[in-house]
Biopython code that builds the backbone (N, CA, C, O; Angstrom):
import numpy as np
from Bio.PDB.StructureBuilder import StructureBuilder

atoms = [
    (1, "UNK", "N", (109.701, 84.327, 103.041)),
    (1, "UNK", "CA", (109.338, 85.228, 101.974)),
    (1, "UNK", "C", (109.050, 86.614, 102.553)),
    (1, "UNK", "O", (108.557, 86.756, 103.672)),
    (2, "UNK", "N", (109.345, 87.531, 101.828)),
    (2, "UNK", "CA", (108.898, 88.797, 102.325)),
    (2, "UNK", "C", (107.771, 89.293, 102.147)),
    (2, "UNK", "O", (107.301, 88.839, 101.104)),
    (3, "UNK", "N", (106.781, 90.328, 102.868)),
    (3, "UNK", "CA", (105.481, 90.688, 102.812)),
    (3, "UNK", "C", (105.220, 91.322, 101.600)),
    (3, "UNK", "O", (106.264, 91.708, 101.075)),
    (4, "UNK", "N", (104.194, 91.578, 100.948)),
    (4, "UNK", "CA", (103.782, 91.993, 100.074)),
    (4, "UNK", "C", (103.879, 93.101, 100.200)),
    (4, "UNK", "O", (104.071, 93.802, 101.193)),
    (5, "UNK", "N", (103.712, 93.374, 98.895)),
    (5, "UNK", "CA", (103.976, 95.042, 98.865)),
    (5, "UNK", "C", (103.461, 96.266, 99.215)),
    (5, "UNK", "O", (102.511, 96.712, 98.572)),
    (6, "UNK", "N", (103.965, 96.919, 100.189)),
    (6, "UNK", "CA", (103.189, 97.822, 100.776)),
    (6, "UNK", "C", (102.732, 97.686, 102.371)),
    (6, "UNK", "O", (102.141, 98.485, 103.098)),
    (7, "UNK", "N", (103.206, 96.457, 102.599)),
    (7, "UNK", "CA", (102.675, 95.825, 103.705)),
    (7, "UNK", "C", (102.754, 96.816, 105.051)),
    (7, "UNK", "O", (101.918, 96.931, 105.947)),
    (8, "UNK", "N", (103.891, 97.416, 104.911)),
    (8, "UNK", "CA", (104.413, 97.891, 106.229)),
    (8, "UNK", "C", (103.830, 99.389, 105.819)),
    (8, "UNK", "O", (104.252, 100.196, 106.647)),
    (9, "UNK", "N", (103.022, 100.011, 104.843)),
    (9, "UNK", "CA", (102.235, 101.151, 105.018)),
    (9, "UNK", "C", (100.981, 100.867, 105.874)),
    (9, "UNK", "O", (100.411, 101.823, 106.400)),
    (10, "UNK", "N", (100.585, 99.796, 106.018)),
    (10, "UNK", "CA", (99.227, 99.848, 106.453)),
    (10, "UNK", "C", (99.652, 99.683, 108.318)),
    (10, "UNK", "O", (100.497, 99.012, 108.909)),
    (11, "UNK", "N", (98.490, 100.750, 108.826)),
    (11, "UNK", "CA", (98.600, 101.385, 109.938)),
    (11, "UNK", "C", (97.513, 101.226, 110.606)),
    (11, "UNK", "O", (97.711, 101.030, 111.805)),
    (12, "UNK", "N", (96.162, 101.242, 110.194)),
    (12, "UNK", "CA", (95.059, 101.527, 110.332)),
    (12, "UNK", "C", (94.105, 100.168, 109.601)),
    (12, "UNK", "O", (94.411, 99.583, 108.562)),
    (13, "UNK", "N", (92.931, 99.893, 110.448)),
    (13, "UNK", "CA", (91.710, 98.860, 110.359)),
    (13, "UNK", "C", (91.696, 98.862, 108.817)),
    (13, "UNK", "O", (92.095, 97.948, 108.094)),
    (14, "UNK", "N", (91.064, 100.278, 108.359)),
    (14, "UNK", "CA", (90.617, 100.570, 107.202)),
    (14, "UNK", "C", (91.615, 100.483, 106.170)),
    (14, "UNK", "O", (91.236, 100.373, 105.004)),
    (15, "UNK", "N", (93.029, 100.524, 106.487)),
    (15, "UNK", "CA", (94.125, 100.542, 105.441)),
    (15, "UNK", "C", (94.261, 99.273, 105.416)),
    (15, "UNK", "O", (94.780, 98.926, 104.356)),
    (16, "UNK", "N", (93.982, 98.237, 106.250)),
    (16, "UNK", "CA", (94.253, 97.109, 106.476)),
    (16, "UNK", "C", (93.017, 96.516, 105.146)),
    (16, "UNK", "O", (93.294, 95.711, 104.257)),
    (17, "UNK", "N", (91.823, 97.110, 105.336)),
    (17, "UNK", "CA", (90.956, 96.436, 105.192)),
    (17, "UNK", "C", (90.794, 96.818, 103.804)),
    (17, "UNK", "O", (90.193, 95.904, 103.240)),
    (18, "UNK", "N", (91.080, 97.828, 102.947)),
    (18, "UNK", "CA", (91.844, 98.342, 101.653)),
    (18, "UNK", "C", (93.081, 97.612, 100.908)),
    (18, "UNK", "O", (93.181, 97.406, 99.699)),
    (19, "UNK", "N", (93.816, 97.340, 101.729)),
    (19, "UNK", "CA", (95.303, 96.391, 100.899)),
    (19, "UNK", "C", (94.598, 94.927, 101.126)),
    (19, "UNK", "O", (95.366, 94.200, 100.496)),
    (20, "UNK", "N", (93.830, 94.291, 101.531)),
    (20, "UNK", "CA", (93.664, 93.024, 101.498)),
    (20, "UNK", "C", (92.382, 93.045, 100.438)),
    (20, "UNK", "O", (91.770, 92.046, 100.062)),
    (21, "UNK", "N", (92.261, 93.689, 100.255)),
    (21, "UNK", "CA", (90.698, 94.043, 99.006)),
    (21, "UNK", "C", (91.853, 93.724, 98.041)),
    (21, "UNK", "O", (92.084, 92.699, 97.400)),
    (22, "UNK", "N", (92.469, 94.819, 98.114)),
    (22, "UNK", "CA", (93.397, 95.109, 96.888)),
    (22, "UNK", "C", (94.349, 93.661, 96.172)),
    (22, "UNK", "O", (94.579, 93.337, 95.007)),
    (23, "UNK", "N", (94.767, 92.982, 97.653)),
    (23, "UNK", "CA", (95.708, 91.666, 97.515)),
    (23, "UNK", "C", (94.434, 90.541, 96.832)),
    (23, "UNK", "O", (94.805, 89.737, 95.977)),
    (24, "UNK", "N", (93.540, 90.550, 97.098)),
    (24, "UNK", "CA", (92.139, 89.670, 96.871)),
    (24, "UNK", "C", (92.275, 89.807, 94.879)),
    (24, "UNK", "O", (92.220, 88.775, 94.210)),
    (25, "UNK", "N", (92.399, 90.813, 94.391)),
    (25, "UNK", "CA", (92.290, 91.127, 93.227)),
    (25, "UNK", "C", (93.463, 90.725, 92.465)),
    (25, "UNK", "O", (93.267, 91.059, 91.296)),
    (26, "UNK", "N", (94.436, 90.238, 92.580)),
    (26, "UNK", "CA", (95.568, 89.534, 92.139)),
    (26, "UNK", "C", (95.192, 87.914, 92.699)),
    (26, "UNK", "O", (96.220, 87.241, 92.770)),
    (27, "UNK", "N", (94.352, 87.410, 92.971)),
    (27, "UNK", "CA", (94.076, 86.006, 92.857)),
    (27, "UNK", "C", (93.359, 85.815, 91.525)),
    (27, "UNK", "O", (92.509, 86.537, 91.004)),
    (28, "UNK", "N", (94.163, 84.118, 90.888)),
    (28, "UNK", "CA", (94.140, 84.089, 89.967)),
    (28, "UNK", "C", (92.177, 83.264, 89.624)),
    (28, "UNK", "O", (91.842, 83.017, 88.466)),
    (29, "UNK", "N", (91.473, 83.064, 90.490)),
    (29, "UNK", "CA", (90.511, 82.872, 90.000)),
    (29, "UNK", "C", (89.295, 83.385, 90.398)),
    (29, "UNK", "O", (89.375, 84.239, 91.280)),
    (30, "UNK", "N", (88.408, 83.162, 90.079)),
    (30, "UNK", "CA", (87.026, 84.662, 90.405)),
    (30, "UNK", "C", (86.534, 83.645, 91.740)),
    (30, "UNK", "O", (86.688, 84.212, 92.822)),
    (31, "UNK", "N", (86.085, 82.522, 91.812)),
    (31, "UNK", "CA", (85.594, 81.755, 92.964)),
    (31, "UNK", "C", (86.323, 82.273, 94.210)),
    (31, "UNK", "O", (85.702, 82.670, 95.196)),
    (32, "UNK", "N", (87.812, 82.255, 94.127)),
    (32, "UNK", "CA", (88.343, 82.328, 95.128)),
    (32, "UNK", "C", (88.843, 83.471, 95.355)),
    (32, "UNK", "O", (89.619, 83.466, 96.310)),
    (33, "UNK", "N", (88.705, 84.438, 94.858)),
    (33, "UNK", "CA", (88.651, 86.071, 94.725)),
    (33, "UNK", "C", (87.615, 86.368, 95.750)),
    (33, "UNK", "O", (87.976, 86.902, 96.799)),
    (34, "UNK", "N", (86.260, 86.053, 95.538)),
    (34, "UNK", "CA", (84.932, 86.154, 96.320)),
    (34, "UNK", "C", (85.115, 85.131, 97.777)),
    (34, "UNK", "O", (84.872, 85.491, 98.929)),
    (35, "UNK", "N", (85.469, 84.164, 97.460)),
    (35, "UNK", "CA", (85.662, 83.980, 99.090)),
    (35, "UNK", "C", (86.690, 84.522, 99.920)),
    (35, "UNK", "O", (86.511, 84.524, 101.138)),
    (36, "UNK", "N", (87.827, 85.020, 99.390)),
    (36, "UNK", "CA", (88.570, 85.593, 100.380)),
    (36, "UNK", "C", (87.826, 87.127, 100.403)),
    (36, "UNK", "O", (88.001, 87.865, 101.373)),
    (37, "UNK", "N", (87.227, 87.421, 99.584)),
    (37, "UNK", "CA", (86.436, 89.034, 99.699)),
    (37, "UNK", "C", (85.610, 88.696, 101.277)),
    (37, "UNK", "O", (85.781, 89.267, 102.354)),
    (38, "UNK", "N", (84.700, 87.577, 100.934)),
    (38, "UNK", "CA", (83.285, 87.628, 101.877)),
    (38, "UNK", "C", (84.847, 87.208, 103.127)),
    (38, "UNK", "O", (84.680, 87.441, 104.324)),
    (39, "UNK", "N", (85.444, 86.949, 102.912)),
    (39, "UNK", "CA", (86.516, 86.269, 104.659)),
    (39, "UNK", "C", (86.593, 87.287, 105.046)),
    (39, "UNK", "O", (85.881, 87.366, 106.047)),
    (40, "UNK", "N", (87.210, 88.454, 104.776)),
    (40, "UNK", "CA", (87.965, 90.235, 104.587)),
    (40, "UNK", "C", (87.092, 91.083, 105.183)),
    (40, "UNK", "O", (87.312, 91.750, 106.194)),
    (41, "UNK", "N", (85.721, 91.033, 104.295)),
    (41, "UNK", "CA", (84.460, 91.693, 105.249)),
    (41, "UNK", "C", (84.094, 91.215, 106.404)),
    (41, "UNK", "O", (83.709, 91.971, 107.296)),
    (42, "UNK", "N", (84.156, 89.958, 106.549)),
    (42, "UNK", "CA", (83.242, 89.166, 107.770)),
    (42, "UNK", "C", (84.475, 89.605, 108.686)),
    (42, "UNK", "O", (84.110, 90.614, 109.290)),
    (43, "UNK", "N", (85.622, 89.310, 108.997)),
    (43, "UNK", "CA", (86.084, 89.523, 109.787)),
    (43, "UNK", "C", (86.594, 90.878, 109.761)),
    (43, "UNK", "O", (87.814, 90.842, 109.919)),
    (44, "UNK", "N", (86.143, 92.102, 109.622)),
    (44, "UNK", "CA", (86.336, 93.324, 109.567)),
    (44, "UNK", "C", (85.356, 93.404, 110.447)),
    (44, "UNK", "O", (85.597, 93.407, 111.654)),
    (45, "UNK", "N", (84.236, 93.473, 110.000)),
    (45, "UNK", "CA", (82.671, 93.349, 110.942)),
    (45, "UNK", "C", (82.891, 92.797, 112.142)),
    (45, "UNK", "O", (82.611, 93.453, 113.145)),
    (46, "UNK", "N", (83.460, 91.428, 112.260)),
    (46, "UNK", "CA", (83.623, 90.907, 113.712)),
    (46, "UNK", "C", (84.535, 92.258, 114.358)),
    (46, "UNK", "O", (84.049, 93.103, 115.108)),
    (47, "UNK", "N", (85.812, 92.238, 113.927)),
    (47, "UNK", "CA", (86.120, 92.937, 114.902)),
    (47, "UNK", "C", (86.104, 94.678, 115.158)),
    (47, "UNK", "O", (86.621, 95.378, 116.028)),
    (48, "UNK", "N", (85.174, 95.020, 113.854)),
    (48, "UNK", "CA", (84.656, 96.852, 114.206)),
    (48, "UNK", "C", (85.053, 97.548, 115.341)),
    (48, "UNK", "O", (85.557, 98.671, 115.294)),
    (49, "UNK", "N", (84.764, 96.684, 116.742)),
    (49, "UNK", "CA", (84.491, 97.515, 117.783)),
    (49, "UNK", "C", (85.470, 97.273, 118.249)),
    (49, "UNK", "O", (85.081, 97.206, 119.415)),
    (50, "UNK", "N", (87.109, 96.953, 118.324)),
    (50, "UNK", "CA", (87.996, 96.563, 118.513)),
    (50, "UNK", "C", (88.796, 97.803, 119.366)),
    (50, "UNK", "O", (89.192, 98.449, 118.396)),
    (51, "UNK", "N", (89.215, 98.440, 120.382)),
    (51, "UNK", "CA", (89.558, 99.854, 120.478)),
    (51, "UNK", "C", (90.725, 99.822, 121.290)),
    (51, "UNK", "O", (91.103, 100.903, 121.742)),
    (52, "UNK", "N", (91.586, 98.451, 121.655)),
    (52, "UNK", "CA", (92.664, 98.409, 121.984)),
    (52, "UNK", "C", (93.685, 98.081, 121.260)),
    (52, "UNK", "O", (93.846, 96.954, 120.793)),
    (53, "UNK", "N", (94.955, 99.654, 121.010)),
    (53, "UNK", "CA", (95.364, 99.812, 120.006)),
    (53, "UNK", "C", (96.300, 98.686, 119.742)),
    (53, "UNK", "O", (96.780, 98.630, 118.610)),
    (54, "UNK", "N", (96.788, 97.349, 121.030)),
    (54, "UNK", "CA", (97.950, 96.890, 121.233)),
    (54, "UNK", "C", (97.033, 95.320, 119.998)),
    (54, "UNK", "O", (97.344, 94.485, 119.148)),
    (55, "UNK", "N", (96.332, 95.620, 120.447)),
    (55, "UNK", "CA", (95.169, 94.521, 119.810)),
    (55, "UNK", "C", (94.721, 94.403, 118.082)),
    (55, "UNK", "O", (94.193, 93.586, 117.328)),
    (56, "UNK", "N", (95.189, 95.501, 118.040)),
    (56, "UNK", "CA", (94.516, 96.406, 116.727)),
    (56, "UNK", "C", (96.321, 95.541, 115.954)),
    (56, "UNK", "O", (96.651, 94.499, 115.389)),
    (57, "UNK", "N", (96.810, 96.504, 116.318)),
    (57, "UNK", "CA", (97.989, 95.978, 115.769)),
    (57, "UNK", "C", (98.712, 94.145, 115.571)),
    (57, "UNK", "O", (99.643, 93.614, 114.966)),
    (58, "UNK", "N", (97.798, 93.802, 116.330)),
    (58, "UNK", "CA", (98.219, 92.233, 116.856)),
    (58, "UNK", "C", (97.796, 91.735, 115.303)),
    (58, "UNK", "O", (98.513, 91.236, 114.436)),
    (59, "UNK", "N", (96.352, 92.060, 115.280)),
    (59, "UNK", "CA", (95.163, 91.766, 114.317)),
    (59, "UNK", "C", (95.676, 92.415, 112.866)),
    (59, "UNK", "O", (95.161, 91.906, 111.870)),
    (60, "UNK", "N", (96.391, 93.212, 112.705)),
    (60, "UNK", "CA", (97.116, 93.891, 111.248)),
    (60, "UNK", "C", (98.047, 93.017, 111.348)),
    (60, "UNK", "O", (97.856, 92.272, 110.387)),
    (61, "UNK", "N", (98.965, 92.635, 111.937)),
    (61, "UNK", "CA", (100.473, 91.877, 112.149)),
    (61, "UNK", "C", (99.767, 90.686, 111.073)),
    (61, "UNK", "O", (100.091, 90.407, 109.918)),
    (62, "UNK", "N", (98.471, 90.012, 112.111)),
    (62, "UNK", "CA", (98.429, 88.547, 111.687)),
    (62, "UNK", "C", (97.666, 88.270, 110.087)),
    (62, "UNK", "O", (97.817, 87.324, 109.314)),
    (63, "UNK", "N", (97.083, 89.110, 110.006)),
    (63, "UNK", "CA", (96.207, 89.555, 108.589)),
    (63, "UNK", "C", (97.497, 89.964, 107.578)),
    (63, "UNK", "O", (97.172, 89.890, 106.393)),
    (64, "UNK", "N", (98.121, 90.149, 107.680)),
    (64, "UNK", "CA", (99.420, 90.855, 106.747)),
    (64, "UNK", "C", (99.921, 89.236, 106.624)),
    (64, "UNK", "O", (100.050, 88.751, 105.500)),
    (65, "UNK", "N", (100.146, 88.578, 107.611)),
    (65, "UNK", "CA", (101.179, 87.335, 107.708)),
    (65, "UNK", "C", (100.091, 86.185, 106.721)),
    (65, "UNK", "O", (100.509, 85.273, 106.007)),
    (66, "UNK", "N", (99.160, 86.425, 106.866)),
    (66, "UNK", "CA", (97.875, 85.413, 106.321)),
    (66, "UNK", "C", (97.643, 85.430, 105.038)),
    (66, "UNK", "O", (97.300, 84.481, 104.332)),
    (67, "UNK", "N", (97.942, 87.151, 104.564)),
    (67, "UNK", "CA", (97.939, 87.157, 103.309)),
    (67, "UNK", "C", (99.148, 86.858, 102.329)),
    (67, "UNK", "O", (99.110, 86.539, 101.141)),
    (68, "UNK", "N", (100.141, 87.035, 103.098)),
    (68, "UNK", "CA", (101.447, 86.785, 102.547)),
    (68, "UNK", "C", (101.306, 84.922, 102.271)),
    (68, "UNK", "O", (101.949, 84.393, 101.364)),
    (69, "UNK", "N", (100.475, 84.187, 103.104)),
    (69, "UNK", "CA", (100.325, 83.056, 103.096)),
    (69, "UNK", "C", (99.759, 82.755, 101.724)),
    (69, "UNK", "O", (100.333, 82.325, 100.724)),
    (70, "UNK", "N", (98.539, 83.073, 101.913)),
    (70, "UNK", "CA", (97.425, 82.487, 100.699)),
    (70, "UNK", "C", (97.946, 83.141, 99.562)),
    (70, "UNK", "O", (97.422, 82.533, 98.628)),
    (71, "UNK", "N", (98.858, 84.253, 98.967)),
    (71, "UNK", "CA", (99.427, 84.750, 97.923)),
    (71, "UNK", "C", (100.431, 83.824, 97.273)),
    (71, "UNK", "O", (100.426, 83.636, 96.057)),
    (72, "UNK", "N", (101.327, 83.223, 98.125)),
    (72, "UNK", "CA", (102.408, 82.505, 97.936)),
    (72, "UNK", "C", (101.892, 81.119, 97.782)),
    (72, "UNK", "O", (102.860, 80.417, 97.487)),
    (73, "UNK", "N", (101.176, 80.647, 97.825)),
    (73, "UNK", "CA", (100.573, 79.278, 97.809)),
    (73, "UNK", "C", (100.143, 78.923, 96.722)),
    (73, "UNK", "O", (99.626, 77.813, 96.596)),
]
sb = StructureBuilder()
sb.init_structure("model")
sb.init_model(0)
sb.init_chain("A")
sb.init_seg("    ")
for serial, (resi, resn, name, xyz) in enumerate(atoms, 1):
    if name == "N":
        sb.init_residue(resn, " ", resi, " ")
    sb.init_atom(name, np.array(xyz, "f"), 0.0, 1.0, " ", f" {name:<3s}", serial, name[0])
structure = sb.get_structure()
């Protein structure tokens, strides 16, 4: 399947961490809206201090691929 839309704009932690808010809000029920919210924050927080860019990108790659997961499911 192909990535969601927009996928390949996001560049950045914070753009990352903006389109998966955004993908969270097209789930079809409120329970599971809020747990993928609190997943999105918590692991934003874990990795804040993250400053290797090869790393950074690893971590957008796999978050893009994760969401394309739980959307399609």
């Amino acid at each position: 399947m192909p990535p969601l839309p927009n996928a390949e704009l996001v560049q950045s932690s914070v753009q990352l961490y903006r389109y998966l808010l955004r993908c969270c809000k097209q789930l079809p029920e409120e329970n599971i809206r809020q747990h993928y919210r609190h997943a999105i924050r918590q692991s934003f927080k874990v990795h804040a201090d993250e400053d290797n860019p090869e790393r950074i990108q690893q971590i957008i790659k796999r978050a893009i691929e994760d969401a394309d997961w739980v959307m399609n499911k």
